[in-house]
C-alpha positions in Angstrom: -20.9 47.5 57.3 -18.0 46.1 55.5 -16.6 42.9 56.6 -13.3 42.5 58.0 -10.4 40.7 55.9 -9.3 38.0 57.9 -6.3 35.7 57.6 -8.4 32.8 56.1 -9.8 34.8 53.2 -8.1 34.8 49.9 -6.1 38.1 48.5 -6.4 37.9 44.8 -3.7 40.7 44.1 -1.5 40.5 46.5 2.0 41.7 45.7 3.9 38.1 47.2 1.4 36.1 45.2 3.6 34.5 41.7 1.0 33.4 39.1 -0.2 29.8 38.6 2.1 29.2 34.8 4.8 31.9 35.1 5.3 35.3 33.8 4.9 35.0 30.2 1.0 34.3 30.8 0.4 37.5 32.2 2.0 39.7 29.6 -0.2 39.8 26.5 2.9 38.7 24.2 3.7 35.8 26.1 0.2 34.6 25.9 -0.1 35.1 21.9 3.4 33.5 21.5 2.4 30.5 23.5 -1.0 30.1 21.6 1.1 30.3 18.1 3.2 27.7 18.8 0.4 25.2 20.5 -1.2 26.0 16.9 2.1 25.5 15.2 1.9 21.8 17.2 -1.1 21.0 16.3 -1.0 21.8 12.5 2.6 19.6 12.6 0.6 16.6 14.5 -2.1 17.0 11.2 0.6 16.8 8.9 2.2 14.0 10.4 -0.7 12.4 10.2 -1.6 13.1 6.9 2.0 12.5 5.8 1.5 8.0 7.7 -1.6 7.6 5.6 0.0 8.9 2.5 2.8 6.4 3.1 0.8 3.4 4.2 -1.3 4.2 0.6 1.7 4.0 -1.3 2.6 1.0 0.3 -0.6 -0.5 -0.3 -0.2 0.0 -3.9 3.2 -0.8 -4.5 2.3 -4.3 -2.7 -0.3 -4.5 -5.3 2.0 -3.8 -8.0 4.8 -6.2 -7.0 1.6 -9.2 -6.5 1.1 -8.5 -9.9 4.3 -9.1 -11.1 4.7 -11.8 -9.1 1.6 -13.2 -10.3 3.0 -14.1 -13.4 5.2 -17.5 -11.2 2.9 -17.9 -8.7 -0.5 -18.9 -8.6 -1.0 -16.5 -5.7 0.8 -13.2 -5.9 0.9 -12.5 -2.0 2.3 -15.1 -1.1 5.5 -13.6 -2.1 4.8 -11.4 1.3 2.7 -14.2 3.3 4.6 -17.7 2.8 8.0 -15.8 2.0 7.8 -13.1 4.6 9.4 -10.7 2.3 9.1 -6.6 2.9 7.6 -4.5 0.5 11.1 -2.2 1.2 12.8 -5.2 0.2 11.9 -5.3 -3.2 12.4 -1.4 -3.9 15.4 -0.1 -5.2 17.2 3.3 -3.5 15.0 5.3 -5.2 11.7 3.4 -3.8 10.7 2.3 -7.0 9.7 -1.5 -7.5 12.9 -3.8 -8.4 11.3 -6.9 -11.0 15.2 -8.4 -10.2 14.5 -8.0 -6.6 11.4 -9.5 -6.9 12.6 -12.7 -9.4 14.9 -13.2 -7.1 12.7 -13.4 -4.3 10.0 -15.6 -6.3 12.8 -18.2 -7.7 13.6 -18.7 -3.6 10.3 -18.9 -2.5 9.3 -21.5 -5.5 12.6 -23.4 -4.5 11.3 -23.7 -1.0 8.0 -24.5 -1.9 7.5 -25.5 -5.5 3.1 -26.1 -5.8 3.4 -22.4 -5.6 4.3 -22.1 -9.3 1.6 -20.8 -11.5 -0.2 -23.9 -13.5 -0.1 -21.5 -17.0 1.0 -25.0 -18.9 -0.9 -25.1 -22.3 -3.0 -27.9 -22.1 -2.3 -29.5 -25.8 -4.7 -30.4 -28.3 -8.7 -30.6 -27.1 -10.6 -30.3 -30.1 -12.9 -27.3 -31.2 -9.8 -25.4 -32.2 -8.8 -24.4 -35.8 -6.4 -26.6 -36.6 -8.3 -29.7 -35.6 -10.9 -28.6 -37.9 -9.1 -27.5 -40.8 -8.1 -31.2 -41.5 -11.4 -32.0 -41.9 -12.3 -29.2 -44.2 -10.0 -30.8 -46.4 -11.7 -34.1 -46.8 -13.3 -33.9 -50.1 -17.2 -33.0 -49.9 -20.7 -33.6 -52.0 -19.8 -30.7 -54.1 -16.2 -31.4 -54.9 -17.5 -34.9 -56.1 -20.0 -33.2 -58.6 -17.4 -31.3 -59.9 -15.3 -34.0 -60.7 -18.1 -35.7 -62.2 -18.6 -33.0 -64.9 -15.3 -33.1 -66.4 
């Protein structure tokens, strides 16, 4: 015996029934439209993801580049960024390559501001062991310059 359909139990294809997401999911065109563009989505999230760590590696290494330039006044090159709370985009120029006036300027104010920041490349004089120190004594007459003389 079949069982009767009763209020309480559920139609599934009822004609008043609307579906759950509207009426693009149903038709197989919708659907496939819908899927390309989630996978459009998700390839743009990838990119854009790819597209911050290439910039942050650029501006890693345009920070070291700009240390090392600044190394050459300071004793510490980042602390052109740490104690002088400069911007890596500050010291670029329109074009995003590295500006050495930019960054002179920015060096001169920090050392003005703070001037035990300077690089300590002073020569430090004479110290003996070098050439010249001992090229004057090469010229003191020797054992053998003495024998010479004595022949003649």
């Amino acid at each position: 015996m079949a069982s009767p359909i009763s209020e309480n139990t559920p139609v599934e294809n009822s004609a008043n029934s609307e579906p759950a997401s509207g009426p693009d999911i149903q038709s197989g065109e919708g659907n496939s439209a819908n899927h390309e563009a989630a996978k459009y989505r998700t390839k743009l999230r990838e990119a854009e993801t790819k597209l911050e760590a290439a910039e942050s590696r650029i501006t890693a290494l345009l920070r070291k580049e700009i240390e090392a330039y600044a190394s050459k006044q300071l004793a510490v090159g980042a602390d052109l960024f740490t104690l002088g709370e400069v911007d890596v985009a500050d010291l670029l120029d329109p074009q995003g390559d590295v500006n050495t006036e930019t960054i002179d300027a920015a060096v001169e104010a920090l050392l003005m501001a703070r001037p035990g920041l300077r690089s300590n490349t002073a020569p430090w004089g004479e110290v003996g062991g070098s050439s010249a120190a001992g090229s004057a004594e090469r010229e003191k007459p020797t054992m053998l310059d003495a024998l010479k003389n004595a022949k003649n």
